[in-house]
N, C-alpha and C positions, 0 to 999 in steps of 0.2 A: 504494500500500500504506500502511495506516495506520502513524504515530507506533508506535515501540514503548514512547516514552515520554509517549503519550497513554492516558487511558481508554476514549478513543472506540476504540480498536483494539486490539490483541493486551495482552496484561495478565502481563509477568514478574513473578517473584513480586517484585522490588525495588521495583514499584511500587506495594504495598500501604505501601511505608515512606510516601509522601504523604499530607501530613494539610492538609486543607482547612478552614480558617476561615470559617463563614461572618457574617457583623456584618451583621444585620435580615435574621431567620429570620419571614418574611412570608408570604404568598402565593405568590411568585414566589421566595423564599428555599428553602421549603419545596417548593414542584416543579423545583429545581434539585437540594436532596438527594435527591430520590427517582432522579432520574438518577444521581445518583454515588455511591448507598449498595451496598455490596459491593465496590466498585472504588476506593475510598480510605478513612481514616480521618476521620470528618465531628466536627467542635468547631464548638461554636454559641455565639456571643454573644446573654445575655440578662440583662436589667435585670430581670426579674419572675420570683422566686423559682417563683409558680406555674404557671412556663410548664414549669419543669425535665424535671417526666412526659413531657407533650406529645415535649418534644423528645428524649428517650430514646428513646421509642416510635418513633420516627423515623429514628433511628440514628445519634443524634448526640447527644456528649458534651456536657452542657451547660457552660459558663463564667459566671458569675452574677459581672458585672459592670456599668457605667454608662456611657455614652460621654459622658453629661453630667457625672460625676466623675472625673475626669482618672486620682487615684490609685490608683481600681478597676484601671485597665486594665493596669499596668505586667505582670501575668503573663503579659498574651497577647505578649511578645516573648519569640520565639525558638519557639513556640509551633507552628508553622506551617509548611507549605512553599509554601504558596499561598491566599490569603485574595479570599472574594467579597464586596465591601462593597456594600449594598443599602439600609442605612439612612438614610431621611430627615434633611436638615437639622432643627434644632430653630426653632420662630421666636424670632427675635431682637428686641428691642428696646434705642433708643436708638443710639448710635454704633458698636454691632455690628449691626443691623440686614444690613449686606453679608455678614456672616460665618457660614461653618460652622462652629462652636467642635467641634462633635462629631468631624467629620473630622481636624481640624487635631491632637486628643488622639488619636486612633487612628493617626496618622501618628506621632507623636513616643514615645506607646506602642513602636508597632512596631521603632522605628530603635532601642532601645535596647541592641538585642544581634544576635543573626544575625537578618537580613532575608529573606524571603522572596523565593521566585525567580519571583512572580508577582501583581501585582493588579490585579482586575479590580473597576470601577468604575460602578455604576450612578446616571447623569446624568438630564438631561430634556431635549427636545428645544426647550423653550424657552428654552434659552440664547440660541438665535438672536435673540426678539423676533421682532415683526411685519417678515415676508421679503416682505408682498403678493403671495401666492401663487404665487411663484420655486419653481423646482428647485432644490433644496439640496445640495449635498455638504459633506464631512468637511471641508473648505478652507475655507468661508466664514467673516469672523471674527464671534465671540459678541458680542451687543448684546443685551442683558439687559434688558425693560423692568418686570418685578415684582420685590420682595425675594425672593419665592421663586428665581427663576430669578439671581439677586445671588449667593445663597448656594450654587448649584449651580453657579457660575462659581468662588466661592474655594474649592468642594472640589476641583475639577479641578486647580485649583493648587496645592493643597495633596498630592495623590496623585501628580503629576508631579514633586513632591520626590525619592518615594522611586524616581522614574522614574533622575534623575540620579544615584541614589547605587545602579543598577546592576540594581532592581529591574523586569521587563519590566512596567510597568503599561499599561493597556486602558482604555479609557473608552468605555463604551456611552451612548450618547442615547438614551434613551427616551420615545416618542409614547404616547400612550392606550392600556392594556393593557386588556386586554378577554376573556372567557371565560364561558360560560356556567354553568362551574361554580365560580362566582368571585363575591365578595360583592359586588353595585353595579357587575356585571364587567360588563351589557348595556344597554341602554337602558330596559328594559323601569317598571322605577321610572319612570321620567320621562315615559314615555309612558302610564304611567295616571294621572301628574297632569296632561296632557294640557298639559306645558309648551311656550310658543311656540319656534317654530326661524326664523332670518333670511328673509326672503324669496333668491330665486335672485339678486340684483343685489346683495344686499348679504353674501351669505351667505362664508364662510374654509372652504380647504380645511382640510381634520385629517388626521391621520397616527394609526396603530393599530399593536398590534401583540401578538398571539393570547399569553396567560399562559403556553402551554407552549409555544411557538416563543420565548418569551422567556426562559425559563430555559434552551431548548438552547443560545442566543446563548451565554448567561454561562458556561455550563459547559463549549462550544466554545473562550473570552475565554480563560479561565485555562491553558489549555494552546498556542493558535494564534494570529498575531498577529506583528506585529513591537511593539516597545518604545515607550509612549509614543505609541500610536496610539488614534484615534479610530475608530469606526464605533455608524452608525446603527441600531440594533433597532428598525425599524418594518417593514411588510408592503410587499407592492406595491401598495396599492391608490392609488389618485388619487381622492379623491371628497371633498365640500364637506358639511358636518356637517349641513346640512338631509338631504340627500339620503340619507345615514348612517343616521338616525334614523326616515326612511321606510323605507329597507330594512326595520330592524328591524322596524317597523309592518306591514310587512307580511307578513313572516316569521310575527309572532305573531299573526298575522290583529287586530289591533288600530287604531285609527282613526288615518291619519296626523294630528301637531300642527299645530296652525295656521302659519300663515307670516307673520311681520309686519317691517316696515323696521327697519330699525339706531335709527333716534328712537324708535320706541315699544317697543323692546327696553331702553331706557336707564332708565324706567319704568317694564316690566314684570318684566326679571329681575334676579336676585341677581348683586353685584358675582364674585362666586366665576364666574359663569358667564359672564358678560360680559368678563373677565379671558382666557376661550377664544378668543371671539367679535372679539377684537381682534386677533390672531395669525392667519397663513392662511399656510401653505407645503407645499410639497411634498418631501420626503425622499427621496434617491437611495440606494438601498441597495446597491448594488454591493458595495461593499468588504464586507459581511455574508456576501454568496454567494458571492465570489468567492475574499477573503484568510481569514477562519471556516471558510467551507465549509459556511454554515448550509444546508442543505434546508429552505424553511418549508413546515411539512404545513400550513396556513392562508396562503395566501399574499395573499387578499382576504378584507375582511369577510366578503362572500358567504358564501366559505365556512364562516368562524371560526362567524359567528354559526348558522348553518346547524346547526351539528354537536352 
């Protein structure tokens, strides 16, 4: 029987008093409110005066402040009863280059008054670094090999603060999100510029995982979980990014990319992409299905891209 004190289930009227923070009302920020509008009071952190409409129309309160001006923030404490944080690092340079300055202000924001009884935390799955195409669980320790994924390691340490001062905080990993109704969310761009994919000997698995299976993760996060736990938000699928990108291809009735070695990849593509191509692991999601209780209605690409 569900939580009486979840949204996913029975709904007393005391738990309209829940108000939900959400910090980077994105994509995935925004098909997480759609799930929780009518069943809590939704506040949205935004840096851009003209996003305010947008997010009305949504059903969420806006708060028009900076995560990059520290002093903006002080109002969202006490704010809240449970906060979804979804926004990207900023890039860093020079001797902060490791650091999330943004998290680290939303953290100390928040402790300033009553703390929330809940946050949930969207990471990247490249904390890990290059696993050489291992099964992965929530156990293995993070080895970071880009600043991006640097600075997705000191926000976790940064949220795990407010873990010990009582707060049940969640950290999700997040692989490749992907949706067809999602900007850049398919392969389809990249397969009409007819970009190369590794050959099969050299080629990294990837990990995915469907825009609205990933908002139910989060919106599962904030209410289920033990404290200060990790889980994975990726699918089940097991499959190596060439072979990904052929799906696609052939899904869209479109020509699969060429295939070429890891040396004439080095050559041919943008460091951005090659950044992917150096990473290959497999993610066990267990703890998602098991301790969430997520159902993914996309549970392989197959299907995601399919729909």
């Amino acid at each position: 029987m569900p939580s009486i004190n979840s949204p996913l289930g029975a709904r007393p009227s005391r738990f309209r008093r829940e108000r939900v923070l959400v910090v980077g009302c994105g994509d995935v920020g925004l098909r997480a409110v759609r799930a929780l509008r009518g069943r809590v009071q939704l506040i949205g952190l935004t840096s851009s005066p003209g996003r305010v409409a947008l997010l009305r129309e949504a059903g969420i309160t806006p708060i028009v402040a900076d995560l990059d001006a520290p002093a903006t923030l002080r109002r969202l404490s006490g704010l809240s009863t449970r906060v979804l944080h979804l926004a990207p690092p900023a890039r860093a340079e020079g001797a902060q280059w490791r650091r999330d300055a943004r998290t680290t202000a939303l953290v100390r924001a928040l402790r300033l008054r009553s703390l929330p009884a809940a946050m949930v935390y969207g990471s990247t799955s490249g904390v890990y670094g290059d696993c050489g195409g291992a099964r992965v669980n929530e156990t293995r320790t993070v080895k970071p090999d880009t600043p991006r994924a640097h600075r997705r390691v000191d926000a976790e340490r940064s949220v795990r603060w407010l873990g010990r001062a009582g707060v049940a905080v969640r950290i999700l990993r997040i692989p490749g999100i992907y949706a067809p109704d999602r900007e850049g969310g398919t392969p389809r761009e990249r397969l009409q510029k007819g970009t190369p994919v590794l050959r099969a000997e050299d080629d990294v698995y990837t990990n995915h995982i469907h825009a609205d299976d990933l908002a139910r993760a989060c919106v599962a996060a904030l209410w289920r979980g033990g404290s200060q736990r990790v889980f994975h938000a990726s699918d089940d699928s097991e499959i190596k990014m060439g072979d990904y990108i052929d799906l696609a291809a052939d899904l869209y009735g479109m020509p699969r990319p060429p295939r070429i070695a890891r040396e004439q990849a080095q050559t041919q593509l943008p460091p951005s992409l090659l950044s992917f191509m150096g990473e290959s692991r497999r993610m066990d999601n267990t703890r998602l299905k098991r301790e969430l209780r997520v159902r993914l209605r996309h549970p392989t690409v197959a299907t995601g891209l399919a729909s």
